[in-house]
PDB file of N, CA, C and O in Angstrom:
ATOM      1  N   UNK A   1     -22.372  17.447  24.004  1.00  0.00           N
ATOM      2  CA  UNK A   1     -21.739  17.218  22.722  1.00  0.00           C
ATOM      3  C   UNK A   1     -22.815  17.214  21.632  1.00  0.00           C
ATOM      4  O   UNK A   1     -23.890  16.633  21.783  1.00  0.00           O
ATOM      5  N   UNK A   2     -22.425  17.992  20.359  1.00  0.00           N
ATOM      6  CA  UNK A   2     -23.606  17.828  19.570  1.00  0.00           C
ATOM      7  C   UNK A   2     -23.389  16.455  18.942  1.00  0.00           C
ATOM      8  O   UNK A   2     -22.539  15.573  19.061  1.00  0.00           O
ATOM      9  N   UNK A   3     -24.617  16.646  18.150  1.00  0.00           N
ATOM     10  CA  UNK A   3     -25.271  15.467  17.050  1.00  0.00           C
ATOM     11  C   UNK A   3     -24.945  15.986  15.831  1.00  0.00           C
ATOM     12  O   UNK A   3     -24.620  17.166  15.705  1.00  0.00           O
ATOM     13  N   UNK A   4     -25.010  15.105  14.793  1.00  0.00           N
ATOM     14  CA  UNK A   4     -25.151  14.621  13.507  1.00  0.00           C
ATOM     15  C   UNK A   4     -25.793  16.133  13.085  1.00  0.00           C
ATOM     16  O   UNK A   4     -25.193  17.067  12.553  1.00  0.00           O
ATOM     17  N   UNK A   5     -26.933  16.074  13.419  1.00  0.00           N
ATOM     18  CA  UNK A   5     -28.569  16.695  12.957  1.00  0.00           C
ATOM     19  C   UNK A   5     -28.058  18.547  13.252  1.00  0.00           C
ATOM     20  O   UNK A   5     -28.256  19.592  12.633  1.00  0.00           O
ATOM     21  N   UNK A   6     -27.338  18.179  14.520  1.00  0.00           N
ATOM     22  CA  UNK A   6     -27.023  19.757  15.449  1.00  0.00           C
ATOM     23  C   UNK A   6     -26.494  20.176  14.437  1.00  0.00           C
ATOM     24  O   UNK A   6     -26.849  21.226  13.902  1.00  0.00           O
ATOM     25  N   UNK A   7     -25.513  19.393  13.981  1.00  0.00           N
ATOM     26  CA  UNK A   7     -24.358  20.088  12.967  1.00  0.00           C
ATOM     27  C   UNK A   7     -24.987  20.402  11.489  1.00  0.00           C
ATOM     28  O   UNK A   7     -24.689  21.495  11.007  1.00  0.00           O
ATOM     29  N   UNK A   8     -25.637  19.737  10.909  1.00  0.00           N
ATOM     30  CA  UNK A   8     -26.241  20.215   9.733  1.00  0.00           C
ATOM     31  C   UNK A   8     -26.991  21.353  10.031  1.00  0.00           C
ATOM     32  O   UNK A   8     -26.534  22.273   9.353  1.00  0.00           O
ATOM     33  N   UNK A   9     -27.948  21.741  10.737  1.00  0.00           N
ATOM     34  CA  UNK A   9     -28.383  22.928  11.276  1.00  0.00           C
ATOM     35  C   UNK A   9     -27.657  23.846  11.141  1.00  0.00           C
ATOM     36  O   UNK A   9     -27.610  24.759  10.316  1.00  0.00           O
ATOM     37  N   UNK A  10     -27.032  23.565  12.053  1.00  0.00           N
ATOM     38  CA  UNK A  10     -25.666  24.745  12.359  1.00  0.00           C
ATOM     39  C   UNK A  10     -25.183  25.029  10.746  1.00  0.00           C
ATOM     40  O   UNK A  10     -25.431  26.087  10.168  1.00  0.00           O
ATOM     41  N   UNK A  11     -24.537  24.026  10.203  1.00  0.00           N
ATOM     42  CA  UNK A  11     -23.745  24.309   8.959  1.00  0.00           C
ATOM     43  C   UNK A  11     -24.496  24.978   8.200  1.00  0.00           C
ATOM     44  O   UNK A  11     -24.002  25.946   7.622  1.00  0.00           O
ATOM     45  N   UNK A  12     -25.772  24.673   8.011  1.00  0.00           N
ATOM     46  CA  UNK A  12     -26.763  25.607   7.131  1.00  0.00           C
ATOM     47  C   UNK A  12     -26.566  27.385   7.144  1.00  0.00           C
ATOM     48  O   UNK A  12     -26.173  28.344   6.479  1.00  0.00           O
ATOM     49  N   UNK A  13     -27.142  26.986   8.392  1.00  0.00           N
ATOM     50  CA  UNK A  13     -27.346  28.561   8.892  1.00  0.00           C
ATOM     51  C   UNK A  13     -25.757  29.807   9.795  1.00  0.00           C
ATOM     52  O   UNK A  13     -25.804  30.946  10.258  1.00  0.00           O
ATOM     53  N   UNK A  14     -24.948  29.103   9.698  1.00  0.00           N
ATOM     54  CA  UNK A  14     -23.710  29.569  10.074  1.00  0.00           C
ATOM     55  C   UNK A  14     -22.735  29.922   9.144  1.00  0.00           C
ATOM     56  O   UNK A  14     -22.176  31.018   9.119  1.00  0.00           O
ATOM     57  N   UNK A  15     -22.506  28.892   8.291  1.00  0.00           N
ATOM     58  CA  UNK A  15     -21.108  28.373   8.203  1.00  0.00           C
ATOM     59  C   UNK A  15     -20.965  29.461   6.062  1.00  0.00           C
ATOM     60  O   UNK A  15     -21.952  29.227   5.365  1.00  0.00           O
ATOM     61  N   UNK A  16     -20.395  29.951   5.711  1.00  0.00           N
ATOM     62  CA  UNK A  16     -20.183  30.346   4.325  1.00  0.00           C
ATOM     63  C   UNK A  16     -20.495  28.934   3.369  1.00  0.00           C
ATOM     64  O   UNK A  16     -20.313  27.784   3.767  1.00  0.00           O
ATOM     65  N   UNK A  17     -20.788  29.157   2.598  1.00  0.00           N
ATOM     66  CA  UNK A  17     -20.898  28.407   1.163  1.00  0.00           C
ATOM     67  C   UNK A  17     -19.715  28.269   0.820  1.00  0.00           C
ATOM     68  O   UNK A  17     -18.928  29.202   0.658  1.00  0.00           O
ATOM     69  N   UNK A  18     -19.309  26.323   0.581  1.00  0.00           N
ATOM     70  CA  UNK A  18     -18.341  25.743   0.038  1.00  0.00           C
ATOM     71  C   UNK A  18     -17.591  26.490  -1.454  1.00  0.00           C
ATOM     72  O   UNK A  18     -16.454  26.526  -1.925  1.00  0.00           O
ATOM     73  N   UNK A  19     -19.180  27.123  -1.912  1.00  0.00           N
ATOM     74  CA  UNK A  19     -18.602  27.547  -3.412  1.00  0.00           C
ATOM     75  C   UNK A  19     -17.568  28.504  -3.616  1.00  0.00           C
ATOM     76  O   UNK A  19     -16.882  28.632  -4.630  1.00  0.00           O
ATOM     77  N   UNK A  20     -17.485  29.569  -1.921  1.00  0.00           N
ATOM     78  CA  UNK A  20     -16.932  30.878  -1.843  1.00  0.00           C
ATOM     79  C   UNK A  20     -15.273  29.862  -2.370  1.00  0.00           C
ATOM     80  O   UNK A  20     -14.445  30.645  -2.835  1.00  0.00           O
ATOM     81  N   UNK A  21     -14.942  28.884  -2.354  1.00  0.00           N
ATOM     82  CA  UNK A  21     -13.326  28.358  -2.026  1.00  0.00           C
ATOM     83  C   UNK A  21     -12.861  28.301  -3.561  1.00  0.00           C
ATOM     84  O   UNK A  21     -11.717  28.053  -3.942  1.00  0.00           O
ATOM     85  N   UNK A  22     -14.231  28.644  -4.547  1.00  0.00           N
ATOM     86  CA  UNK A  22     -13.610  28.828  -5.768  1.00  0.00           C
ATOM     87  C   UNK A  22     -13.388  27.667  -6.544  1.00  0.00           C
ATOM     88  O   UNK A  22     -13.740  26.693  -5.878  1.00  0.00           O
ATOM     89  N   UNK A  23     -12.929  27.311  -7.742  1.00  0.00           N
ATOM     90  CA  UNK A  23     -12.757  26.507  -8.451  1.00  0.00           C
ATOM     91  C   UNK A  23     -11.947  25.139  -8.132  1.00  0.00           C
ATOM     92  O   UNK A  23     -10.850  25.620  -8.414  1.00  0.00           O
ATOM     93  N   UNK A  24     -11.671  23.953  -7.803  1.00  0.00           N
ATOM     94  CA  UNK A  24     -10.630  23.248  -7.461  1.00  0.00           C
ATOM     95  C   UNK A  24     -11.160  21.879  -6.933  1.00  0.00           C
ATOM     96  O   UNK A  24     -12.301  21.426  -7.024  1.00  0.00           O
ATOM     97  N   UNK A  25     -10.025  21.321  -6.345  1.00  0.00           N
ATOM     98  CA  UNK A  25     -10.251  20.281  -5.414  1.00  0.00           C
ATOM     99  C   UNK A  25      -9.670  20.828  -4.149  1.00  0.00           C
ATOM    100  O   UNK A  25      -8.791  21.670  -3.969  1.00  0.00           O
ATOM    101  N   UNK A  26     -10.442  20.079  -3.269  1.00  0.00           N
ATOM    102  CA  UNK A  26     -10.105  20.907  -1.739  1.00  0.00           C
ATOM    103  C   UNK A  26     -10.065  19.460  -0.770  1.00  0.00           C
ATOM    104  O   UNK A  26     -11.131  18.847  -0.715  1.00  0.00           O
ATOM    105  N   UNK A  27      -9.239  19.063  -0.235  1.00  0.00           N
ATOM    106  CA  UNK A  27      -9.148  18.031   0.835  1.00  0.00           C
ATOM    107  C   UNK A  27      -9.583  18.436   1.920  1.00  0.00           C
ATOM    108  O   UNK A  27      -9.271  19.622   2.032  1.00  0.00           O
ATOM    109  N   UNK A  28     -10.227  18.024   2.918  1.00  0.00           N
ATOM    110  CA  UNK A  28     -10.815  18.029   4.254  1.00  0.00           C
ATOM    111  C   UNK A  28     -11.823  16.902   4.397  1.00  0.00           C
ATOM    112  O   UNK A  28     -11.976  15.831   3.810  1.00  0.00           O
ATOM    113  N   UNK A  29     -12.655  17.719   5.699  1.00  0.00           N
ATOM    114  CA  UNK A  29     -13.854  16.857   6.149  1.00  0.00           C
ATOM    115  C   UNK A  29     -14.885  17.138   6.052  1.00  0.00           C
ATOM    116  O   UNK A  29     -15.313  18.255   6.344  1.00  0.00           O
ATOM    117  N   UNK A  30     -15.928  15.694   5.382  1.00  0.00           N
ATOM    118  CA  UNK A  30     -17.042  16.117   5.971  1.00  0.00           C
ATOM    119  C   UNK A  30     -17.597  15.450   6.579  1.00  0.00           C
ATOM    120  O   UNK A  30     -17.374  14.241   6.515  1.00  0.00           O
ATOM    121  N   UNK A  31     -18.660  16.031   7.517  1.00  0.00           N
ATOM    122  CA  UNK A  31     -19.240  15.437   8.181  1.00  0.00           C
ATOM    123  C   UNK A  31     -20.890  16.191   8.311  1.00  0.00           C
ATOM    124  O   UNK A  31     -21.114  17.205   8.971  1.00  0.00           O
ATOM    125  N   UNK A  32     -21.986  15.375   7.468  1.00  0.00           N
ATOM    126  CA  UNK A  32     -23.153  15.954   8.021  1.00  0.00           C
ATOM    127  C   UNK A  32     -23.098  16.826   6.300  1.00  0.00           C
ATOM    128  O   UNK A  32     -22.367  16.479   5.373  1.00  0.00           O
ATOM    129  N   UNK A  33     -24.060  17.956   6.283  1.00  0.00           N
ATOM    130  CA  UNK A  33     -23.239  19.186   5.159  1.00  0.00           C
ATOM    131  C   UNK A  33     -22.194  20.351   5.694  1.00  0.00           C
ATOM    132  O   UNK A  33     -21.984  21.477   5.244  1.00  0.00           O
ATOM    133  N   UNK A  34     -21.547  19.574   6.959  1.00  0.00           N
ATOM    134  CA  UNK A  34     -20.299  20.776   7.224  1.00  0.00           C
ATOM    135  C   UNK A  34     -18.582  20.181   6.998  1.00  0.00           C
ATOM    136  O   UNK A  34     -17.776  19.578   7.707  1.00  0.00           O
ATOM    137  N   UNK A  35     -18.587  20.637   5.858  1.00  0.00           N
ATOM    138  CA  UNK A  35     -17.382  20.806   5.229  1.00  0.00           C
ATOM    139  C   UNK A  35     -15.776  21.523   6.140  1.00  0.00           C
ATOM    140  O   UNK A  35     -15.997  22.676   6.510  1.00  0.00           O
ATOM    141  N   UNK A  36     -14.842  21.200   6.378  1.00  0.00           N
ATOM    142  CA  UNK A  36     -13.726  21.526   7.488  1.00  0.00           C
ATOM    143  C   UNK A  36     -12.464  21.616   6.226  1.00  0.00           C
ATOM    144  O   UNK A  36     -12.176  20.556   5.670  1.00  0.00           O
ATOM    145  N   UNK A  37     -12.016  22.404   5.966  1.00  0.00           N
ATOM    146  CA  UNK A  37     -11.266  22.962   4.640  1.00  0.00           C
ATOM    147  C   UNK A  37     -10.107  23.676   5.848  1.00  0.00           C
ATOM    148  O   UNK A  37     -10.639  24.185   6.835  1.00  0.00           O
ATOM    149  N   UNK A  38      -8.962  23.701   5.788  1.00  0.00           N
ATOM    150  CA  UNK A  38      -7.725  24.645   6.558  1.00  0.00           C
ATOM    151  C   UNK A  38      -8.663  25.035   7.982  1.00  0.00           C
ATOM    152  O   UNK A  38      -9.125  26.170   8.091  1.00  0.00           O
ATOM    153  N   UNK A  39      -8.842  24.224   8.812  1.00  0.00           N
ATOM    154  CA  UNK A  39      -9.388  24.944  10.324  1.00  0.00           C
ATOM    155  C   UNK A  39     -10.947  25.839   9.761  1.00  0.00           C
ATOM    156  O   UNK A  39     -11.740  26.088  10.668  1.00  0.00           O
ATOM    157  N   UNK A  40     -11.290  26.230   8.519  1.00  0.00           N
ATOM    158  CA  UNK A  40     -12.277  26.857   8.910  1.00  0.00           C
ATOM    159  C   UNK A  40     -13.939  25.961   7.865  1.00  0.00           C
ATOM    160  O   UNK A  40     -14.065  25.733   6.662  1.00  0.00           O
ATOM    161  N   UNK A  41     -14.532  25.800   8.595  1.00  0.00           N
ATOM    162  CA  UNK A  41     -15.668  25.200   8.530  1.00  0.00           C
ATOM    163  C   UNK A  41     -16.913  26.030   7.478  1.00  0.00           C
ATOM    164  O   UNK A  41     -17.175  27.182   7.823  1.00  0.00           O
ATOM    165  N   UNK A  42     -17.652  25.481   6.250  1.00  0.00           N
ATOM    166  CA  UNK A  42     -18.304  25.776   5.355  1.00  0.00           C
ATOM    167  C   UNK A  42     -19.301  24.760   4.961  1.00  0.00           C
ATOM    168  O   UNK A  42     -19.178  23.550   5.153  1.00  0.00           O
ATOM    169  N   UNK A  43     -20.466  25.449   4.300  1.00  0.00           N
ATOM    170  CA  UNK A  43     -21.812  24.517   4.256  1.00  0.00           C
ATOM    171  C   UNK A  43     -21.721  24.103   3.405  1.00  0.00           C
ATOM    172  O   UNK A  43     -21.449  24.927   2.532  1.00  0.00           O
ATOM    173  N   UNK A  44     -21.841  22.619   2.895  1.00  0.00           N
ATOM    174  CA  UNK A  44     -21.827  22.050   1.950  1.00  0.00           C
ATOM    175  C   UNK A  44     -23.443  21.299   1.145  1.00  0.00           C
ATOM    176  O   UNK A  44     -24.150  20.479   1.730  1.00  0.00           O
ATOM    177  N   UNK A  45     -23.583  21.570   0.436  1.00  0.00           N
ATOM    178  CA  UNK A  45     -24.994  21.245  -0.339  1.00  0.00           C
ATOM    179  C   UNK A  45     -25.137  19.669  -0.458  1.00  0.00           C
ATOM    180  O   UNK A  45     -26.247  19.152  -0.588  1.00  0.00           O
ATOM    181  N   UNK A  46     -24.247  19.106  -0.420  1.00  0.00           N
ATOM    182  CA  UNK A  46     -23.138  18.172  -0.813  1.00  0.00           C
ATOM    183  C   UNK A  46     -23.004  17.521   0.588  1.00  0.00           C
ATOM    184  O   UNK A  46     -21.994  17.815   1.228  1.00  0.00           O
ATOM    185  N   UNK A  47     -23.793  16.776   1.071  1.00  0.00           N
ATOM    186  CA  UNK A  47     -23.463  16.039   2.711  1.00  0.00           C
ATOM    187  C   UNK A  47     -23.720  14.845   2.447  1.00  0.00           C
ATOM    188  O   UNK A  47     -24.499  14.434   1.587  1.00  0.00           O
ATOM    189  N   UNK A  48     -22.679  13.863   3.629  1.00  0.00           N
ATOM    190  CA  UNK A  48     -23.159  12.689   4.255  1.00  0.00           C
ATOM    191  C   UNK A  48     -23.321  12.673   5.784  1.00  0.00           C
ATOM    192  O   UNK A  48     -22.872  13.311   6.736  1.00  0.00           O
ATOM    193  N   UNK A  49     -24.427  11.342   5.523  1.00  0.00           N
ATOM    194  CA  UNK A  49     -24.961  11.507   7.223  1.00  0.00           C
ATOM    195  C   UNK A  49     -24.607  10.186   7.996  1.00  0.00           C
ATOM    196  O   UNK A  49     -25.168   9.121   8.252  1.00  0.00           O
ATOM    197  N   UNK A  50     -23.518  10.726   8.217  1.00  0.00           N
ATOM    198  CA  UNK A  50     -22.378   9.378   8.904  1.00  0.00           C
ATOM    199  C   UNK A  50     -22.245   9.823  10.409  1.00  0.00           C
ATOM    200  O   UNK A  50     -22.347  10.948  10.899  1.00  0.00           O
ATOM    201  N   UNK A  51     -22.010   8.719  10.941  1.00  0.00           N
ATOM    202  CA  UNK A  51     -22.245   8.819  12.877  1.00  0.00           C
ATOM    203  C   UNK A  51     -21.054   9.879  13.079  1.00  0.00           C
ATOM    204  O   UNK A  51     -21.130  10.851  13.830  1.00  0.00           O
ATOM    205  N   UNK A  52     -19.782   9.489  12.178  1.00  0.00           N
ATOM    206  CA  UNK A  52     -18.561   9.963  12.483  1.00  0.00           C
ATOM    207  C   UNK A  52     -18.100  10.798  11.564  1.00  0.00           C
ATOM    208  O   UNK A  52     -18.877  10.728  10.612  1.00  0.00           O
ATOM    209  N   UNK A  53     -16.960  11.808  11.266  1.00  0.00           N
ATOM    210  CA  UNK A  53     -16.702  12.698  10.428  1.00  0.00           C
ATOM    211  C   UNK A  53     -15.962  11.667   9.217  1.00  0.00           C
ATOM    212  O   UNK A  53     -15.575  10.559   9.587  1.00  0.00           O
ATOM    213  N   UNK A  54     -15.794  12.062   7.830  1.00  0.00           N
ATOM    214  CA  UNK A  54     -15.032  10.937   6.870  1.00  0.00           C
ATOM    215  C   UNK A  54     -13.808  12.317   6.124  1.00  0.00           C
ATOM    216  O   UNK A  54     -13.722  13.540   6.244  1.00  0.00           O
ATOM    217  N   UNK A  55     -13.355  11.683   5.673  1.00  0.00           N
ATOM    218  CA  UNK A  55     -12.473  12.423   4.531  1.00  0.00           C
ATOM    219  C   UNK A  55     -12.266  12.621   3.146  1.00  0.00           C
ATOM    220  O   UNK A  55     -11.451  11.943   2.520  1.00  0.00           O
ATOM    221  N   UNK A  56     -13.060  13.644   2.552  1.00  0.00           N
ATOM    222  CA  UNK A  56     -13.411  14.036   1.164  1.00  0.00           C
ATOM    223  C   UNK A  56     -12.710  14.819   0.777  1.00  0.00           C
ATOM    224  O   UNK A  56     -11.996  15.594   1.414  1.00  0.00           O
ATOM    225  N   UNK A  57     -12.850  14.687  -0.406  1.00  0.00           N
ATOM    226  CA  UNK A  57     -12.037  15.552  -1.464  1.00  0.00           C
ATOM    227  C   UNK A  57     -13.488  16.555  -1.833  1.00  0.00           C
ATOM    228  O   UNK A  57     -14.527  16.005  -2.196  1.00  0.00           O
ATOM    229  N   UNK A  58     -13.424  17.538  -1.736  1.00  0.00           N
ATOM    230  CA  UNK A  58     -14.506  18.331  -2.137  1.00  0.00           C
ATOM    231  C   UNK A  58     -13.973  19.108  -3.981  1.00  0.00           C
ATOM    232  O   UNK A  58     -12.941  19.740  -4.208  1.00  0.00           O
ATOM    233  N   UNK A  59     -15.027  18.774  -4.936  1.00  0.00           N
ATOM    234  CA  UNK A  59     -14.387  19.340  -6.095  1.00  0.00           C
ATOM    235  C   UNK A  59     -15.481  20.420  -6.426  1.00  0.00           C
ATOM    236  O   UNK A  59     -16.644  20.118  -6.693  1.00  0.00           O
ATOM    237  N   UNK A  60     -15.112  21.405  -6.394  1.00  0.00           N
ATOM    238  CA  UNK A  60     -16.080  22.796  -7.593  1.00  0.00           C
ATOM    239  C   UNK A  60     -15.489  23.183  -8.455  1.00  0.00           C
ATOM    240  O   UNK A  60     -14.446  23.833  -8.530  1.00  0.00           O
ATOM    241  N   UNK A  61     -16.494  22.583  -9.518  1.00  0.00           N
ATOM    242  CA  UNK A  61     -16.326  22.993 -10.943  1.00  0.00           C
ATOM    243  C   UNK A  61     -17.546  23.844 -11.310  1.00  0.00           C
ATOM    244  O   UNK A  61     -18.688  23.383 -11.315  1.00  0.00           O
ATOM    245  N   UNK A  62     -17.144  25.521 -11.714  1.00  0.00           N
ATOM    246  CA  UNK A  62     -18.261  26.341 -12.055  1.00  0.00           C
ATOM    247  C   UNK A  62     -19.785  26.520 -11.533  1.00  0.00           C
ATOM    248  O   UNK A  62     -20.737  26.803 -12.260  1.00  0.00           O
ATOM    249  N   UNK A  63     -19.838  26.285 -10.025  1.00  0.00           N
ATOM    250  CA  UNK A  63     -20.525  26.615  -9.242  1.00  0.00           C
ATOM    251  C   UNK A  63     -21.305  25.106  -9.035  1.00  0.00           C
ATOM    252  O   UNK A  63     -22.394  25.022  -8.466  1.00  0.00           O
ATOM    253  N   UNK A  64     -20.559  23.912  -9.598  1.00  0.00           N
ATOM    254  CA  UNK A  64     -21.026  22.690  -9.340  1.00  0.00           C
ATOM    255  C   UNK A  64     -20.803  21.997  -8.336  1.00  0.00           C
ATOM    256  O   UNK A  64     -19.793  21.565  -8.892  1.00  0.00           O
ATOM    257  N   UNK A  65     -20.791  21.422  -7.268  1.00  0.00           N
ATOM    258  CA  UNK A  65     -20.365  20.930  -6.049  1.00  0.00           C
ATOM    259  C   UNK A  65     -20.174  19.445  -6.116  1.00  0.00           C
ATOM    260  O   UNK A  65     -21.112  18.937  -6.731  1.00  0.00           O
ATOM    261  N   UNK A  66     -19.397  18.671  -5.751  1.00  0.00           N
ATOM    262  CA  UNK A  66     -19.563  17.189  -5.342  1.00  0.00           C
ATOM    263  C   UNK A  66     -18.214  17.019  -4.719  1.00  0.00           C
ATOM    264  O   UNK A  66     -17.251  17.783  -4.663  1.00  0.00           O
ATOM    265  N   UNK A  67     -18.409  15.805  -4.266  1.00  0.00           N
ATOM    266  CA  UNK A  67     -17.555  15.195  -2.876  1.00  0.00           C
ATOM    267  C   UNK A  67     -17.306  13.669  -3.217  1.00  0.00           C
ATOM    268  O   UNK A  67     -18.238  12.885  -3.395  1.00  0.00           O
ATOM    269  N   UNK A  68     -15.617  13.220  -3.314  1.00  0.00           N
ATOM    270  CA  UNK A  68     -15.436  12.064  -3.476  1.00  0.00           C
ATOM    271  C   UNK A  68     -14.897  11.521  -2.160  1.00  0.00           C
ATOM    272  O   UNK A  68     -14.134  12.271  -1.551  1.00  0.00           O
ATOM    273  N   UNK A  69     -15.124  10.545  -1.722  1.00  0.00           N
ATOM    274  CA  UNK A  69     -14.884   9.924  -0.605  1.00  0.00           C
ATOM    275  C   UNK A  69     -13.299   9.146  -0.903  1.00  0.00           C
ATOM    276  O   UNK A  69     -12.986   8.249  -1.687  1.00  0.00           O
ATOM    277  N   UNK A  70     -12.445   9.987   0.165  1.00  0.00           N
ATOM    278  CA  UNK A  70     -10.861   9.373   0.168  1.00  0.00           C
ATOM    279  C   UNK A  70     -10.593   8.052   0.882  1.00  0.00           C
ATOM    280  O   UNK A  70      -9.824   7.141   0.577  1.00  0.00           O
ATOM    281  N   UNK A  71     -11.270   8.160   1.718  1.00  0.00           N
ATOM    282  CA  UNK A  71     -11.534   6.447   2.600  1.00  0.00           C
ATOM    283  C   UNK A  71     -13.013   6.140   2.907  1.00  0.00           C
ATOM    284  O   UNK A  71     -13.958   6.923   2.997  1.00  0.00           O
ATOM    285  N   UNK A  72     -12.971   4.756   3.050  1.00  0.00           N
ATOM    286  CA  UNK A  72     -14.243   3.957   3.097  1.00  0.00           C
ATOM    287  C   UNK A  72     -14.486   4.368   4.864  1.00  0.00           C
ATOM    288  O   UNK A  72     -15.571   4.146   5.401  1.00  0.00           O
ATOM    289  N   UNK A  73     -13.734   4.763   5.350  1.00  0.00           N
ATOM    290  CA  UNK A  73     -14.002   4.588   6.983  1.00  0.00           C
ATOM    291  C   UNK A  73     -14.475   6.375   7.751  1.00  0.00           C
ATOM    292  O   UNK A  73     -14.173   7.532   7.462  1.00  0.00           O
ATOM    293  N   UNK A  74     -15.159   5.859   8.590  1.00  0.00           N
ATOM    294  CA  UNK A  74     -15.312   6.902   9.508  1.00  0.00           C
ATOM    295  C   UNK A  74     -14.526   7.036  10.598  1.00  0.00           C
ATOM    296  O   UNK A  74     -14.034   5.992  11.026  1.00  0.00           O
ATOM    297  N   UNK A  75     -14.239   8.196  11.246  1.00  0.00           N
ATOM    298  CA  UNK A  75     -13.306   8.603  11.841  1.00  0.00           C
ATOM    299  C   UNK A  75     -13.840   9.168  12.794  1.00  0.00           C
ATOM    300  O   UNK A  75     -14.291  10.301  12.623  1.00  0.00           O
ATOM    301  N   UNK A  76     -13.965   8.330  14.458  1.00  0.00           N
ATOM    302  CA  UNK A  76     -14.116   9.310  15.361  1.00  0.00           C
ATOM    303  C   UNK A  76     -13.292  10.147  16.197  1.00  0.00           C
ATOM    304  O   UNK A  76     -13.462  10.690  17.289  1.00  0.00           O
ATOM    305  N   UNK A  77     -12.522  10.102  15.519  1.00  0.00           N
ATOM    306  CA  UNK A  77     -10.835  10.998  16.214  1.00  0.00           C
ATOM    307  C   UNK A  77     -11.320  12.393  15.665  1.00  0.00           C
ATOM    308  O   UNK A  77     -11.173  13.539  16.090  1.00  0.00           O
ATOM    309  N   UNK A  78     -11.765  12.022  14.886  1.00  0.00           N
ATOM    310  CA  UNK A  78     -12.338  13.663  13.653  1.00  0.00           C
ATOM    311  C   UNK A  78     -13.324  14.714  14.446  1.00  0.00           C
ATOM    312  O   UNK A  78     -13.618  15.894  14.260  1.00  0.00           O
ATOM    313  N   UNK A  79     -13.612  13.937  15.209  1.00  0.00           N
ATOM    314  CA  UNK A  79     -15.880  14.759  15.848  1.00  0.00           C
ATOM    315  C   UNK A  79     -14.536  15.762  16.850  1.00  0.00           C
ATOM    316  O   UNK A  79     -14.561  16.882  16.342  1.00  0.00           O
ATOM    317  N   UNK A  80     -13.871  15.753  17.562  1.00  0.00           N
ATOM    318  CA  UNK A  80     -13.403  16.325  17.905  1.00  0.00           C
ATOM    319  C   UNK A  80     -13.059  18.224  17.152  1.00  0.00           C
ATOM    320  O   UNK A  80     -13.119  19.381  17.569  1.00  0.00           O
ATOM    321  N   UNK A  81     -12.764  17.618  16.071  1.00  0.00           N
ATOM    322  CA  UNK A  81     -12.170  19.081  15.117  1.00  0.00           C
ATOM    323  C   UNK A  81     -14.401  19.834  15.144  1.00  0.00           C
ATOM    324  O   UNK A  81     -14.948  20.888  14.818  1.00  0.00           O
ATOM    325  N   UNK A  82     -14.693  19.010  15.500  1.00  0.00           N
ATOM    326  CA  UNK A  82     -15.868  19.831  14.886  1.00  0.00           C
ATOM    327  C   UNK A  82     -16.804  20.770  16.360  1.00  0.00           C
ATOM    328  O   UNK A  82     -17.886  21.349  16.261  1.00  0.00           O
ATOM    329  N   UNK A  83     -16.200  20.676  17.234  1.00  0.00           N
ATOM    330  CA  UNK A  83     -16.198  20.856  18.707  1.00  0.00           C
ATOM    331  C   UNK A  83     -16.047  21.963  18.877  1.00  0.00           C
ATOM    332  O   UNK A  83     -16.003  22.411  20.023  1.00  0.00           O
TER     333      UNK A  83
END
């Protein structure tokens, strides 16, 4: 099972840029800088480094990135989706 660390790696070097999703607010997960938007997974500039995945609101405004946190809690039901 990966790590925390595995997954930022990975998200770096794998995963498309959060920015491709365009202007908006976007609900999903993050976990690490890998962002989980509709089933498909994107790198986020924009990470937390939490044991467990959390649930953000990801907002881009004009190629600006940030992430508001929808709950205070971590979720290990979540590490699963990232599997």
């Amino acid at each position: 099972m990966k790590n925390i660390n595995e997954f930022i790696t990975e998200s770096l070097n794998n995963y498309p840029n959060v920015k491709e999703l365009g202007n908006g607010e976007f609900d999903g997960v993050l976990w690490g800088h890998c962002f989980l938007y509709e089933n498909k997974k994107y790198y986020s500039e924009i990470g937390w480094r939490n044991a467990f995945p959390s649930y953000c609101k990801m907002i881009i405004d004009e190629e600006k990135v940030s992430a508001k946190q929808v709950d205070k809690y971590q979720h290990i039901g979540l590490k699963k989706l990232f599997e």
